[in-house]
C-alpha positions in Angstrom: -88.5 -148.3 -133.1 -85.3 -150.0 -131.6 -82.7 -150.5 -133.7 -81.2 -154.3 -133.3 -77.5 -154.9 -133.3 -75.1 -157.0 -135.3 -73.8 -159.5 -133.5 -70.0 -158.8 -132.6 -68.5 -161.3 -134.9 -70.6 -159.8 -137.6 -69.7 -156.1 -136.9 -65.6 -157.4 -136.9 -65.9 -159.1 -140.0 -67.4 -156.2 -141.9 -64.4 -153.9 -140.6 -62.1 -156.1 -141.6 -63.5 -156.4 -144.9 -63.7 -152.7 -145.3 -60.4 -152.2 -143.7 -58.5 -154.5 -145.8 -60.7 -153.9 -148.9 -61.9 -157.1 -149.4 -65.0 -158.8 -150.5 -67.1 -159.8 -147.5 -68.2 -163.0 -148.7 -64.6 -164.0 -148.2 -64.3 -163.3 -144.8 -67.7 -164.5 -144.3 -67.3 -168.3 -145.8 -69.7 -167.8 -148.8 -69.6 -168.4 -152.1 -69.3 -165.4 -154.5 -71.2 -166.3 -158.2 -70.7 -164.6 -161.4 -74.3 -165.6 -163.3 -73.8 -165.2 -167.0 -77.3 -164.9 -168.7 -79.2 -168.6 -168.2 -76.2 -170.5 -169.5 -72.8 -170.4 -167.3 -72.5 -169.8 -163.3 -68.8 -169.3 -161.7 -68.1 -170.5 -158.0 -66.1 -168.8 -156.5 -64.8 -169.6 -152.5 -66.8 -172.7 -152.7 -66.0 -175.8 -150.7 -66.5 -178.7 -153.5 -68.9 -180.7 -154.6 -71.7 -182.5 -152.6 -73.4 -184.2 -155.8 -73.4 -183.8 -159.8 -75.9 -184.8 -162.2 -77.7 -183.1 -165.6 -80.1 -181.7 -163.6 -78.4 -180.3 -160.6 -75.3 -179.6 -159.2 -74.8 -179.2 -155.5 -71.8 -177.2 -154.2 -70.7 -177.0 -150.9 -70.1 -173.4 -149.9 -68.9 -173.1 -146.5 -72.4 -172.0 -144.5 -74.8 -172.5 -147.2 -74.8 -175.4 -150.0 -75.8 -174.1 -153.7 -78.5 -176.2 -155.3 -78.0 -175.1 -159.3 -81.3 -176.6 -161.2 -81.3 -176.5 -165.4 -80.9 -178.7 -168.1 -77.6 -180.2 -169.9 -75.4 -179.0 -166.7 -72.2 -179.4 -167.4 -68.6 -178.7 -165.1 -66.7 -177.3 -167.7 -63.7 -176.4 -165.1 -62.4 -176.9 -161.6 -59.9 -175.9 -159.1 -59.5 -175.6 -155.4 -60.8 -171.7 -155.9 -63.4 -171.7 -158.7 -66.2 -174.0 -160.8 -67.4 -173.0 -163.9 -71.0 -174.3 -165.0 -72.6 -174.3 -167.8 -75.6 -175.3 -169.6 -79.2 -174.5 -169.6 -79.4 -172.9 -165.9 -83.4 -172.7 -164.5 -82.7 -171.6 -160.9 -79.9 -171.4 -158.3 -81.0 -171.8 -154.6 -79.2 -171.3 -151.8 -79.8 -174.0 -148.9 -78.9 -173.4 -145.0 
C-alpha cells in the first residue's frame, strides 16, 4: 500500500504549529468551537457573519462556513475573535 503525501503547504503548517505550539486550526484558517451540551457554541477564529435568524446562524470561517441549526438561537456576544451562541442547538454543519 503506498502511502500518499501531505501536500507541502500542509506539512509547513503542521511544523509551524508544533514548533510554535499552537493550535493548528489557527494557522490553518478554521474555526475552533467550544460545544457546550445542546445549548451554547463559541466561535472562535471565525470571519463574521453571513446570515442570522432563530433557526440558523451562518458564520463565515475562513475555508469552511458553519451552518448552526436549533431553535431559539440567540448571539449572546461578539467580537472580532469570538461568537457566543446560545439556545436550543440541533446540529452544527460544516459547509465547503
Amino acid at each position: 500500500m503506498e502511502r500518499q503525501e501531505k501536500p507541502k503547504k500542509k506539512r509547513i503548517m503542521a511544523q509551524a504549529a508544533d514548533t510554535f505550539d499552537l493550535p493548528g486550526e489557527v494557522l490553518s484558517n478554521l474555526p475552533r468551537l467550544t460545544v457546550t451540551g445542546s445549548s451554547q457554541v463559541v466561535v472562535e477564529n471565525h470571519k463574521g457573519l453571513m446570515d442570522y435568524a432563530e433557526h440558523a446562524i451562518l458564520v463565515a470561517g475562513g475555508r469552511v462556513t458553519l451552518k448552526i441549526v436549533g431553535d431559539q438561537l440567540e448571539l449572546r456576544a461578539m467580537n472580532a475573535q469570538e461568537l457566543l451562541i446560545t439556545g436550543e442547538i440541533f446540529n452544527i454543519e460544516f459547509i465547503n
